[in-house]
C-alpha positions as CSV (number, residue, x, y, z in Angstrom):
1,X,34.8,-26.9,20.2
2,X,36.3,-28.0,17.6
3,X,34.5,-29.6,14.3
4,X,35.7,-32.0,11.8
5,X,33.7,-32.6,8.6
6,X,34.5,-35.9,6.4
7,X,31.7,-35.5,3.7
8,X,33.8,-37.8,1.1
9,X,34.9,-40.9,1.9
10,X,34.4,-44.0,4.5
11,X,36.7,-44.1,8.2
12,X,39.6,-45.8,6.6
13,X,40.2,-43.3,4.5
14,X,40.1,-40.9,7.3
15,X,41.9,-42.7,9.8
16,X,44.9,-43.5,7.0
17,X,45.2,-40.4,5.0
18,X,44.4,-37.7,7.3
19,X,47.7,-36.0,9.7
20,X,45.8,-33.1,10.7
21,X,44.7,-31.3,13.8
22,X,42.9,-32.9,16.2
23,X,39.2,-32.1,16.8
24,X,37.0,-32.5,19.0
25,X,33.9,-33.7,16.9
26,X,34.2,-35.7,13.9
27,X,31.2,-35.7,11.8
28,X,30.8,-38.3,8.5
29,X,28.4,-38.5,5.9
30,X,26.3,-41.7,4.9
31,X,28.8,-43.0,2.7
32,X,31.1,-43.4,5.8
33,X,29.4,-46.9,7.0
34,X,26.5,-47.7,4.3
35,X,24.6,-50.9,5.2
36,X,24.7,-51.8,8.7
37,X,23.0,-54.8,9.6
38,X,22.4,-55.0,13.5
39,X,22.2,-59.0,13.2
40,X,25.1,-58.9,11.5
41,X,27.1,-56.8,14.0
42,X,26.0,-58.5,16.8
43,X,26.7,-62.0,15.2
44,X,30.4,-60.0,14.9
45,X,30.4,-61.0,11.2
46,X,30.9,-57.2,11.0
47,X,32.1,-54.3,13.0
48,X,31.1,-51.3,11.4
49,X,30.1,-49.7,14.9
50,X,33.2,-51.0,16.7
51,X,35.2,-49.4,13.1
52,X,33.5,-45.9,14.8
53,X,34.3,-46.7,18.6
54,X,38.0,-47.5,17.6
55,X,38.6,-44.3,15.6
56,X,36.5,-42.3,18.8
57,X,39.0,-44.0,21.3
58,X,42.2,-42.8,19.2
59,X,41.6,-39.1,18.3
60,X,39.7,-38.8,22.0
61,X,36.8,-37.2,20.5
62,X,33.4,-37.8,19.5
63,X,32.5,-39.9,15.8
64,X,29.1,-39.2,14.7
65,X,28.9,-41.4,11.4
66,X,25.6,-41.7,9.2
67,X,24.9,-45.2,7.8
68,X,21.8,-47.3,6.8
69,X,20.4,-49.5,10.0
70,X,18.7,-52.9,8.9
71,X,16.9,-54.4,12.0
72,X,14.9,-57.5,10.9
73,X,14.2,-56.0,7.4
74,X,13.4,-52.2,8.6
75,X,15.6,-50.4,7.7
76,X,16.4,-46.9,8.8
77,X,18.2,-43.8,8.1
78,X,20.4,-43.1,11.2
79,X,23.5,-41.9,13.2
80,X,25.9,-43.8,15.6
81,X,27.4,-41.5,17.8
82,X,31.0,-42.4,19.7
83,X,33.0,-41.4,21.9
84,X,36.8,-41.9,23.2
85,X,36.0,-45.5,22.3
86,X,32.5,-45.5,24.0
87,X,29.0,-46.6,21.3
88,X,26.6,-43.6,22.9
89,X,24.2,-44.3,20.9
90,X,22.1,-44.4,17.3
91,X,19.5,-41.9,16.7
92,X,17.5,-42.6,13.7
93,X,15.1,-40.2,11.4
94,X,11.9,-40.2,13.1
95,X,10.3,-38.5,10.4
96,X,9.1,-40.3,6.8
97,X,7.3,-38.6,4.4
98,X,5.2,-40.1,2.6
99,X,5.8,-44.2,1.5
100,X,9.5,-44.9,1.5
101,X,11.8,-47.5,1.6
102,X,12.9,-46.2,4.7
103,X,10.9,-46.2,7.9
104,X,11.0,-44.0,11.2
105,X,12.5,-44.4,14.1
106,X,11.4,-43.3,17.5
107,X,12.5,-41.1,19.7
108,X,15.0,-37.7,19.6
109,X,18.6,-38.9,21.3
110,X,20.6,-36.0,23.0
111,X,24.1,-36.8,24.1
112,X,25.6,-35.3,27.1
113,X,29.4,-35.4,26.3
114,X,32.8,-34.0,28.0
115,X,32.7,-30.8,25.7
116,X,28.5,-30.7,26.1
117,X,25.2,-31.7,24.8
118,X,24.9,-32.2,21.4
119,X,21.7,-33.0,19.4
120,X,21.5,-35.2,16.3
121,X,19.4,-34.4,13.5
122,X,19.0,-37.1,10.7
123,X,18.5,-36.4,7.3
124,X,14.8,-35.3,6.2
125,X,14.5,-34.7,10.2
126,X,15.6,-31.3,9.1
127,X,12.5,-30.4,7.1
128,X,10.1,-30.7,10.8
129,X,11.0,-27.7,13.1
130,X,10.1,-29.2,16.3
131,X,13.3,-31.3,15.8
132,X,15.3,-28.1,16.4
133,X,13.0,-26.9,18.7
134,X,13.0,-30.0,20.9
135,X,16.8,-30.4,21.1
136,X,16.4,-26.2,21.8
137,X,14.2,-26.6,24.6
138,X,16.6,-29.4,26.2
139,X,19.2,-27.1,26.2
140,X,21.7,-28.5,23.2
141,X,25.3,-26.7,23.1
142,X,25.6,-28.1,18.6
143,X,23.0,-29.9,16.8
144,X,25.1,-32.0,14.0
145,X,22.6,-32.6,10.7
146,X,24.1,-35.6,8.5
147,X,22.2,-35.2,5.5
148,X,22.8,-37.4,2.0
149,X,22.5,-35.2,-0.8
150,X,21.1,-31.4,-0.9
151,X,18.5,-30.1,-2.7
152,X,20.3,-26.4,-4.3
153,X,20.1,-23.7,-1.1
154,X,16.7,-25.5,0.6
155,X,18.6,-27.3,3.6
156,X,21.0,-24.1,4.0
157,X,18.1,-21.8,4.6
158,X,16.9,-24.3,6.9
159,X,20.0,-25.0,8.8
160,X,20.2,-21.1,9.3
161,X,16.3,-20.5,10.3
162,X,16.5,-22.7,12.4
163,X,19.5,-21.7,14.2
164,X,18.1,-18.2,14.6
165,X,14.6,-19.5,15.7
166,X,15.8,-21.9,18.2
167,X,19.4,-20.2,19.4
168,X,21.8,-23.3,18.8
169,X,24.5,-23.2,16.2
170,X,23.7,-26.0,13.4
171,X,26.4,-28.1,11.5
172,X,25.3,-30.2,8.6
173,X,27.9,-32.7,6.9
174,X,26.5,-34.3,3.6
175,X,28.0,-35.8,0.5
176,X,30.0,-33.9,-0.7
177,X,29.4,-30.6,0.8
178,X,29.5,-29.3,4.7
179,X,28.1,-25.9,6.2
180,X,27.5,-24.3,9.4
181,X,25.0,-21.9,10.6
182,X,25.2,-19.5,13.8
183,X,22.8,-18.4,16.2
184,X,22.5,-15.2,14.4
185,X,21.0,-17.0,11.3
186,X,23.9,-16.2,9.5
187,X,25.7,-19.1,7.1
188,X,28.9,-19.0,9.3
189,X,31.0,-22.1,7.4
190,X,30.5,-24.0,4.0
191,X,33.3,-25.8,2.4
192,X,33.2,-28.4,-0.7
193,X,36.5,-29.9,0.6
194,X,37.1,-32.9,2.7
195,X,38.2,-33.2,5.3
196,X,37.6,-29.4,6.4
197,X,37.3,-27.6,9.8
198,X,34.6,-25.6,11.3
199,X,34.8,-24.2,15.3
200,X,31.3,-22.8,16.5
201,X,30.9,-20.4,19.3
202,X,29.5,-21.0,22.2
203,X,27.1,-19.0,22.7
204,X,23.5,-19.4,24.8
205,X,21.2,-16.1,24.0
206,X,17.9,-16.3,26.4
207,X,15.0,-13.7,25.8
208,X,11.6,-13.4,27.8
209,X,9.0,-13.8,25.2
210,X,5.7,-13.3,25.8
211,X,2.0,-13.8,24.3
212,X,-1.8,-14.0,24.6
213,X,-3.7,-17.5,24.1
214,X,-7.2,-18.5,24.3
215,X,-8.1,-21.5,25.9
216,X,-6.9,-22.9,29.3
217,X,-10.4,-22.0,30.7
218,X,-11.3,-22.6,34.4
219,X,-14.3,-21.8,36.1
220,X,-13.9,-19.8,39.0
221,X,-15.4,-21.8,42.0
222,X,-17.9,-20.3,43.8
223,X,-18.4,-19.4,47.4
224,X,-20.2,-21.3,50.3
């Protein structure tokens, strides 16, 4: 699996001035859509999702774009995910903290895809563990962070706990800056330049772990 990080510039740019190696996932940051207004997309006075399918449908990959959803006035950080010309889906942040302009969405979105299932984590959705551990549990080959802008080393020890903790390989494309983590918890890619290439190993590391709880009690019935 091949993955492409574009954390500078929109699609355009992309699709014009890149000549490159194919890959097989193409990640953007939130600069590479902005404001996307669902009324306005579905009134076709814009076409900022189709902009994603198209560029899907010609490298034969997966897009995973961040942009800003407006729904009604609610607006959203989120992710449209295409491929080989085919909208999958939007996942949005379903995590706000605190009062923001920017309200939460509903729901964690998995993909199933030709090269496997990837997971979609959406900005801030990176500070709440159960985000990794949900896509863990559902059995996730990548989990694809697009992030806006990072806060010194926070979100690259939190890409790599979190890759150790939950045993899937985390790629995080923001502006400006990309990075991988492995399964190990090791930072395994980070490059300032853009477009730039990362390819994670597959690899699927299953351990019996076992503990003591209270609780669960039952009464044991008694005889007749």
């Amino acid at each position: 699996m091949r993955v492409c990080f574009v954390s500078d510039g929109d699609l355009n740019d992309y699709e014009e001035n890149y000549t490159g190696p194919a890959a097989d996932v193409v990640c953007f940051s939130f600069r590479a859509l902005g404001q996307v207004s669902y009324e306005r997309e579905l009134r076709g006075e814009t076409s900022l999702f189709e902009d994603a399918a198209l560029l899907s449908k010609e490298g034969k990959n997966i897009v995973i774009c961040g942009c800003y959803t407006d729904a009604r006035g609610i607006r959203r950080k989120s992710a449209v995910v295409a491929e080989r010309g085919r909208i999958l889906g939007v996942s949005d942040m379903v995590n706000c903290i605190d009062e923001e302009e920017y309200r939460c969405g509903a729901g964690v979105k998995i993909y199933d895809t030709k090269i496997g299932k990837i997971g979609v984590i959406v900005a801030e959705d990176l500070y709440f563990p159960q985000i990794m551990q949900t896509l863990s549990v559902c059995g996730v080959d990548l989990a694809v962070c697009i992030y806006e802008e990072l806060n010194d080393s926070l979100e690259q020890t939190l890409i790599r706990a979190g890759a150790f903790l939950y045993g899937i390989p985390i790629c995080m494309c923001a502006y400006g800056y990309a990075q991988a983590a492995d399964i190990a918890g090791k930072l395994a890619f980070s490059s300032a330049q853009s477009p730039c290439f990362y390819q994670p190993e597959r690899e699927k590391e299953y351990h019996l772990v076992e503990t003591r709880q209270r609780g669960f009690f039952r009464r044991k019935k008694s005889g007749f």
